[in-house]
C-alpha positions as CSV (number, residue, x, y, z in Angstrom):
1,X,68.8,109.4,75.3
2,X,70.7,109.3,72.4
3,X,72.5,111.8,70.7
4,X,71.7,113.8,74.0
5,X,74.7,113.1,76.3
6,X,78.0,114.4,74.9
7,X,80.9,112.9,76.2
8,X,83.5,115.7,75.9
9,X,87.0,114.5,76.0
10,X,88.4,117.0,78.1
11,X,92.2,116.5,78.2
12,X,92.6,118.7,80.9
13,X,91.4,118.8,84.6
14,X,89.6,121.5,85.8
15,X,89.8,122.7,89.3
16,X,86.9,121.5,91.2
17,X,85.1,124.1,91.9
18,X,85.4,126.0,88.6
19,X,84.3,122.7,87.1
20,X,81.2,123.1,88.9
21,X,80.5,126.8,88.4
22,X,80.7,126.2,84.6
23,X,78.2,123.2,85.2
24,X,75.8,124.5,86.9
25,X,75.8,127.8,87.5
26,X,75.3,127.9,90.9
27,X,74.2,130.2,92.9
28,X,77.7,132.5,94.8
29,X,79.9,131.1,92.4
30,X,82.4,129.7,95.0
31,X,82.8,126.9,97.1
32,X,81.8,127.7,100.6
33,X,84.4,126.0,103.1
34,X,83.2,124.6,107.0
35,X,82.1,126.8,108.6
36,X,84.3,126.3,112.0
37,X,84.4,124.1,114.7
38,X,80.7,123.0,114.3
39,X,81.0,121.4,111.5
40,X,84.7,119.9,111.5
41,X,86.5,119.3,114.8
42,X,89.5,118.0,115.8
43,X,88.2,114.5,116.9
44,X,86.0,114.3,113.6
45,X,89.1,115.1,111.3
46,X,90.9,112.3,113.0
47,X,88.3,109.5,112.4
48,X,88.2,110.7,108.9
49,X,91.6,110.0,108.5
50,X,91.5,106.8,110.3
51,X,88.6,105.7,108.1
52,X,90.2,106.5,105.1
53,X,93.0,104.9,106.1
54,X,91.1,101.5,106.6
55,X,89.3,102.0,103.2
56,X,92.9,102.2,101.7
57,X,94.2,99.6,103.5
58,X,91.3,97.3,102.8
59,X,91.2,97.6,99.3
60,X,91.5,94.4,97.0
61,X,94.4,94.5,94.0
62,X,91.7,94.3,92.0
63,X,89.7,98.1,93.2
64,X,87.0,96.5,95.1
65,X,86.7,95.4,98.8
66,X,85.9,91.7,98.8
67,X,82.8,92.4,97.2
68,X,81.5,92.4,93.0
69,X,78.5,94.8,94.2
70,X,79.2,98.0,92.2
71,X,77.3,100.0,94.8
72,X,79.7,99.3,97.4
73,X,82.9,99.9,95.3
74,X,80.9,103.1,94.2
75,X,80.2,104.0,97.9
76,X,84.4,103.7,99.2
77,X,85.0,106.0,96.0
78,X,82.7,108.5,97.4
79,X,84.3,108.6,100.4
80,X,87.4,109.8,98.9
81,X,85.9,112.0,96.7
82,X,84.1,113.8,99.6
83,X,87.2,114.0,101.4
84,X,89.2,116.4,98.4
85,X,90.9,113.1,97.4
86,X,90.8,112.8,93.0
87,X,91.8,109.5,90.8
88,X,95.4,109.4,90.5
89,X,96.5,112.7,92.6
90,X,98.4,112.3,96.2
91,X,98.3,109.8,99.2
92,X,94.6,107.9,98.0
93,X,95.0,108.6,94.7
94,X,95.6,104.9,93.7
95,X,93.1,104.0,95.4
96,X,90.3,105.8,94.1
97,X,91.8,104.8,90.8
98,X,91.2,101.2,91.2
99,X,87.9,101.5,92.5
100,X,86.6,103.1,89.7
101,X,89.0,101.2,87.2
102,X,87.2,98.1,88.6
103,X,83.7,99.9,88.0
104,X,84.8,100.6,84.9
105,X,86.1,97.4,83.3
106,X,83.1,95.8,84.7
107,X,80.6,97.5,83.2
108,X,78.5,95.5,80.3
109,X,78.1,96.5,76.7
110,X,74.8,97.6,77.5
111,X,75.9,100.1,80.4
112,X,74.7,98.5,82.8
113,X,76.6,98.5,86.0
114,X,76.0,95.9,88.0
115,X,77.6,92.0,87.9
116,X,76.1,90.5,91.1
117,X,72.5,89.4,91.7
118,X,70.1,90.8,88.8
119,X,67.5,92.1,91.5
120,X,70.4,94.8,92.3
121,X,70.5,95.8,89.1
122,X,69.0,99.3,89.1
123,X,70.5,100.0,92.5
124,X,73.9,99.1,92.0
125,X,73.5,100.9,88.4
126,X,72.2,104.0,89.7
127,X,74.8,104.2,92.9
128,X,77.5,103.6,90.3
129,X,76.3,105.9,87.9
130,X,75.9,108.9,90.2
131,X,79.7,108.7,91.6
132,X,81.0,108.3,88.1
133,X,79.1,111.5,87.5
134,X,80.5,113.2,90.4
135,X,84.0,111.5,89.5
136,X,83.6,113.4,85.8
137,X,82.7,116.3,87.2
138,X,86.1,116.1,88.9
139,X,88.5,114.9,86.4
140,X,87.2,115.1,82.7
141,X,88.7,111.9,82.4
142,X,87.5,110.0,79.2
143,X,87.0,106.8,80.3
144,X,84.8,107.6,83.1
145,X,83.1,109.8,80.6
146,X,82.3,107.0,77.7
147,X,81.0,104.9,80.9
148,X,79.0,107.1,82.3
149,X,77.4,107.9,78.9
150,X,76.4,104.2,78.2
151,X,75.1,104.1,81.9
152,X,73.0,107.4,81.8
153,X,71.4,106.0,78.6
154,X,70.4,102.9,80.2
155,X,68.8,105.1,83.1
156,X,66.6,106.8,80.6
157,X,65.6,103.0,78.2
158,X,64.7,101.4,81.7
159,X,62.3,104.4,83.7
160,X,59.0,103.4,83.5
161,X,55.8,104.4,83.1
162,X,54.6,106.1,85.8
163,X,58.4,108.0,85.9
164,X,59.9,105.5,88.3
165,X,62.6,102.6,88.1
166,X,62.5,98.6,88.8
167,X,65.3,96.2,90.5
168,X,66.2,94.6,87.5
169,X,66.9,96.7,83.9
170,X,63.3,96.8,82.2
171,X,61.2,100.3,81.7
172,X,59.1,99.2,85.3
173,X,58.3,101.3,88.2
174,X,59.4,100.4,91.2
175,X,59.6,101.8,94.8
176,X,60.7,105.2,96.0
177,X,64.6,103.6,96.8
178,X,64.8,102.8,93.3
179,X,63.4,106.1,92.1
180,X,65.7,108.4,94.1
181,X,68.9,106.4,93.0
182,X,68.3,106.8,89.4
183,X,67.3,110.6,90.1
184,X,70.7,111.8,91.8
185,X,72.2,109.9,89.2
186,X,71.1,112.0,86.3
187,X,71.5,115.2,88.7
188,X,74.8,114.1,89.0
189,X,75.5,114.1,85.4
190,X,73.9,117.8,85.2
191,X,76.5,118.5,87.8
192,X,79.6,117.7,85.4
193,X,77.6,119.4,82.5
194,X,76.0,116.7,80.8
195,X,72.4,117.6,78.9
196,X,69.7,115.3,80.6
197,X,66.2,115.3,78.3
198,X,64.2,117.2,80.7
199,X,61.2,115.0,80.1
200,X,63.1,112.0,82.4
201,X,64.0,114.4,85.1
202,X,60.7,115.8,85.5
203,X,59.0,112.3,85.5
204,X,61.5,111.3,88.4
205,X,60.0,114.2,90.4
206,X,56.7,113.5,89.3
207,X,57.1,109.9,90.5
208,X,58.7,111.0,93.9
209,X,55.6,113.0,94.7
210,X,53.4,110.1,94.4
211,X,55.5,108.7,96.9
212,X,54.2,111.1,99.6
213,X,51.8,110.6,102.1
214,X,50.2,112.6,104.8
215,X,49.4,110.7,108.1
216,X,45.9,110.4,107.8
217,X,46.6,108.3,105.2
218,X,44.7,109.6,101.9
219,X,47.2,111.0,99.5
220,X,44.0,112.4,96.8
221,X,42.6,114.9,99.3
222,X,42.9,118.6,98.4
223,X,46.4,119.9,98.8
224,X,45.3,122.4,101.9
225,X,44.3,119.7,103.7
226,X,47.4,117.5,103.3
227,X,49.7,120.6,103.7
228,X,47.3,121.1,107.2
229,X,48.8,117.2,108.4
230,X,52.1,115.8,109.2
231,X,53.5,113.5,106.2
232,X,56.4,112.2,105.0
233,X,57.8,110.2,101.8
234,X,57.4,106.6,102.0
235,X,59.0,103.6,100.0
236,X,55.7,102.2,98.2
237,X,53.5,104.5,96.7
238,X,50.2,104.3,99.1
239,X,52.4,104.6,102.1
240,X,54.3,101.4,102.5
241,X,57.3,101.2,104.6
242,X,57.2,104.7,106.1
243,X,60.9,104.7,107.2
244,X,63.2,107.7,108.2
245,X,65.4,106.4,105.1
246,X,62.6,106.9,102.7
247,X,61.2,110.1,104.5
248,X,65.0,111.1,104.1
249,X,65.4,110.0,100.6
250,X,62.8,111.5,99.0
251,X,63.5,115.0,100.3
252,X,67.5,114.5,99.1
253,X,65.8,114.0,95.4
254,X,63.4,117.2,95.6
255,X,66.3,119.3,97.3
256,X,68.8,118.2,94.2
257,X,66.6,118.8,91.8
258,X,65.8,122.9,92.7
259,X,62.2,121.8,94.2
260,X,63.4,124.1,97.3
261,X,59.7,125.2,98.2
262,X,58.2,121.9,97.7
263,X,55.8,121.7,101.2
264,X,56.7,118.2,101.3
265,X,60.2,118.8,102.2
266,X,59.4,120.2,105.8
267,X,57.3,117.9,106.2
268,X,59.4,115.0,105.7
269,X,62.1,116.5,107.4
270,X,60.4,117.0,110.9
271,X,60.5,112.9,111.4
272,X,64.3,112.6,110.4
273,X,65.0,115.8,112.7
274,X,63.7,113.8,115.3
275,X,65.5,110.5,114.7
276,X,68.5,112.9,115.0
277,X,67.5,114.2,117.7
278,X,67.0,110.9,119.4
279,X,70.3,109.4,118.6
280,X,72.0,108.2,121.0
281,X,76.1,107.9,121.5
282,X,77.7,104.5,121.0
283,X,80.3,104.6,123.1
284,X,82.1,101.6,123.1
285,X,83.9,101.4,119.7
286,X,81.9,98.9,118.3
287,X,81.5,100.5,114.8
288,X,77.6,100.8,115.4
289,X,76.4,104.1,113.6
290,X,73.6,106.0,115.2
291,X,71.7,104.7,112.1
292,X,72.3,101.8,109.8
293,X,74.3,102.8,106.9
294,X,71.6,102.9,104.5
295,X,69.5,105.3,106.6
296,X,72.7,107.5,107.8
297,X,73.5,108.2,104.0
298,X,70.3,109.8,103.5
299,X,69.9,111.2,107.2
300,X,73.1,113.3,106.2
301,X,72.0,114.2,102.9
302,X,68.8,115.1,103.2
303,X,70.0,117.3,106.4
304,X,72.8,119.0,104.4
305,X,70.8,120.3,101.5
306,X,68.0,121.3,103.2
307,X,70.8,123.3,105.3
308,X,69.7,126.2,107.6
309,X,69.2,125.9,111.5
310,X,68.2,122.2,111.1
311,X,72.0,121.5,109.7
312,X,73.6,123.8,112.4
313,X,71.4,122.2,114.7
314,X,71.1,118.3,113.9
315,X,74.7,118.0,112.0
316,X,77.1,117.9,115.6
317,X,75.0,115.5,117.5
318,X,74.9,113.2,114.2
319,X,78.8,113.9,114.0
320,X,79.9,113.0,116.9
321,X,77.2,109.5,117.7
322,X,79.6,108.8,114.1
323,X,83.3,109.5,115.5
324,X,82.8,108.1,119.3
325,X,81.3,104.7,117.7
326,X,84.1,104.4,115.4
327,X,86.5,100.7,115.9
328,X,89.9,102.3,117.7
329,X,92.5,101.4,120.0
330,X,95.4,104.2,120.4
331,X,97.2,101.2,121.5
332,X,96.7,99.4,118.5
333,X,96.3,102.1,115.9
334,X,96.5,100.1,112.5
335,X,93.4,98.1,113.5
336,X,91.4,100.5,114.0
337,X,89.3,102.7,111.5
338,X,86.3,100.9,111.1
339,X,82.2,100.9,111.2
340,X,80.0,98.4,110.3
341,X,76.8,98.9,108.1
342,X,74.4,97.6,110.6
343,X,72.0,96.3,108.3
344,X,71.3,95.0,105.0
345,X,75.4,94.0,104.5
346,X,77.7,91.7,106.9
347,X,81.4,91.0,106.8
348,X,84.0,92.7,105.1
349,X,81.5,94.2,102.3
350,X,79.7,95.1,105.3
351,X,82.5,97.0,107.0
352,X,83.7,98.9,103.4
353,X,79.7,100.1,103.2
354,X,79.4,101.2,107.1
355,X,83.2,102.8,106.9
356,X,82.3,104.5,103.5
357,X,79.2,106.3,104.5
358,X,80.6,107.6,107.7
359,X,83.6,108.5,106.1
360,X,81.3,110.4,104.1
361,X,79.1,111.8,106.0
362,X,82.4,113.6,108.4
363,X,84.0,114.9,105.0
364,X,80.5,116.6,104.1
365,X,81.2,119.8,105.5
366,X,84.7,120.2,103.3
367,X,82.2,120.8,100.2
368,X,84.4,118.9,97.7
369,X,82.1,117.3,95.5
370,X,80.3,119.1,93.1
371,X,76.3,117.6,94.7
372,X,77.6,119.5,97.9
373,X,78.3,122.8,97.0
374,X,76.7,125.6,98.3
375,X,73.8,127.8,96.4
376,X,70.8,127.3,94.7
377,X,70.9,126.4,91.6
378,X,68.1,128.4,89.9
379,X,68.8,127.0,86.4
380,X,67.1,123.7,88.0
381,X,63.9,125.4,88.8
382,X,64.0,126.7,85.7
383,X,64.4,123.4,83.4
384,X,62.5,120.9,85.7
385,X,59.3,120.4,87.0
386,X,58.2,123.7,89.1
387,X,56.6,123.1,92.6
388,X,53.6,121.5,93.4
């Protein structure tokens, strides 16, 4: 990707939402605010501000949470960012400042950003990558600009082959998690105006289509037929590991990347409606999420920018299975605030991923950050690969 990813060194900041108009050219030209009560309540605003609160309070000197996995750190700044709160402005301004100071100063010569275990590699690089894209987008800021330069080059030397992405930094294609990481990182950097070679994009999206399969089980039948069966996306190409995180994931890539007629989406959304629809309420404050944190991220997502009834429809129930689950004692307020992940991350680490991504996932509807605004953005379907 050389020479293609120009780091401006914008001096100034631009509001938010101008920043993204400029960008992208989206579709109203305005952000679009909540819509009322269905999307935001009371009780919802609340445990935003309580979960914020522990993310704040949490935080290590250093910017991280107990934890040198730059996909967590990444996943507390989002939670911020989501929430209207910029690097260096107002009450968790500091915060978000360290956090991504600490992603920053740890990244390696080669862009890569990860310094734990080498099989998180391309996970934590991707994560990272996409909220420093999002964190541009926001700021301008130079640093986080030369950063995310280096890191956005290394996404492009390590896809491989077939259009997909490995654990570890090498041009190997891995599974559909690692693919759709890698992916909303580069549409994040089209998001704060970066130029992406076209050529990487649309061999993401090629590879994410290869992760489909239809139920029957045989992905090379004519398209009519396929379109005629339930299906969903699925975490090994063949059909491994149907999960409503995968199903979830690969429509959040398509969607972000203007494929807004691809059949597939529907289709992989009728499972994850149903999960949603199936949730049930934790109601005793244990911090247990309606899904684990990995599968709530893209639960949300994918439900958001698909949008329509299914959002209006789907979004209070997984709202409020989030707020009535959340750790809270009026009695003892300042120990209170909290999730856990639920899977895949314990402890402390555990509780910065599970507050993070609810924290997120509540602050949706406020349509700070530039991957959430409203529209289509027709230039997409215009520069990347059309439907199939």
């Amino acid at each position: 990707m050389a020479d293609t990813v120009p780091t401006p060194a914008r001096a100034w900041r631009l509001p938010l939402v101008l920043a993204v108009v400029l960008a992208c050219g989206i579709a109203g030209g305005m952000a679009v605010a909540a819509d009322g009560d269905w999307e935001i309540t009371p009780d919802s605003t609340a445990a935003l501000d309580r979960g914020l609160a522990w993310l704040a309070a949490n935080q290590t000197p250093a910017g991280n949470w107990g934890s040198n996995d730059m996909g967590l750190v990444a996943t507390g700044v989002l939670a911020f960012l989501a929430a209207g709160h910029s690097p260096g402005i107002g009450e968790y301004g500091p915060t978000v400042d360290r956090a991504l100071g600490f992603i920053v100063a740890n990244a390696k010569p080669s862009g890569l950003l990860n310094i734990a275990d080498a099989h998180r590699d391309m996970y934590n690089h991707g994560l990272a990558t996409f909220v420093l894209g999002q964190a541009y987008g926001m700021t301008g800021d130079p640093r986080i600009g030369r950063t995310l330069d280096k890191a956005l080059k290394l996404i492009a030397r390590t896809q491989g082959p077939a259009g997909g992405w490995n654990y570890v930094a090498l041009p190997q294609d891995g599974d559909l998690s690692l693919c759709v990481m890698q992916a909303k990182a580069l549409r994040s950097a089209v998001d704060s105006g970066l130029e992406i070679p076209p050529e990487v994009i649309e061999k993401a999206i090629s590879r994410v289509r290869m992760h489909y399969m239809p139920a029957d089980g045989n992905p090379n039948q004519p398209e009519p037929q396929q379109r005629s069966l339930p299906g969903r996306f699925t975490y090994a190409v063949g059909g491994g590991n149907a999960t409503i995180a995968m199903a979830a994931a690969g429509v959040v890539c398509m969607q972000e990347f203007g494929q807004y007629e691809d059949w597939r989406i529907a289709k992989s959304m009728e499972p994850v409606m149903a999960a949603i629809a199936e949730a049930k309420p934790e109601a005793s404050r244990t911090g247990k999420l309606p899904f684990d944190a990995y599968t709530l991220n893209y639960v949300a997502q994918s439900l958001y920018q698909v949008g329509g009834q299914g959002w209006r429809a789907h979004y209070p129930r997984l709202r409020d299975c989030i707020v009535v689950s959340q750790v809270y004692d009026p009695a003892v307020p300042e120990r209170g605030g909290s999730w856990v992940a639920g899977a895949h991350v314990d402890g402390l680490p555990g509780q910065l991923y599970g507050t993070a991504v609810a924290a997120f996932v509540l602050a949706i509807p406020n349509r700070y950050l530039p991957i959430l605004q409203e529209g289509r953005i027709d230039d997409l379907q215009q520069r990347f690969a059309a439907p199939r």
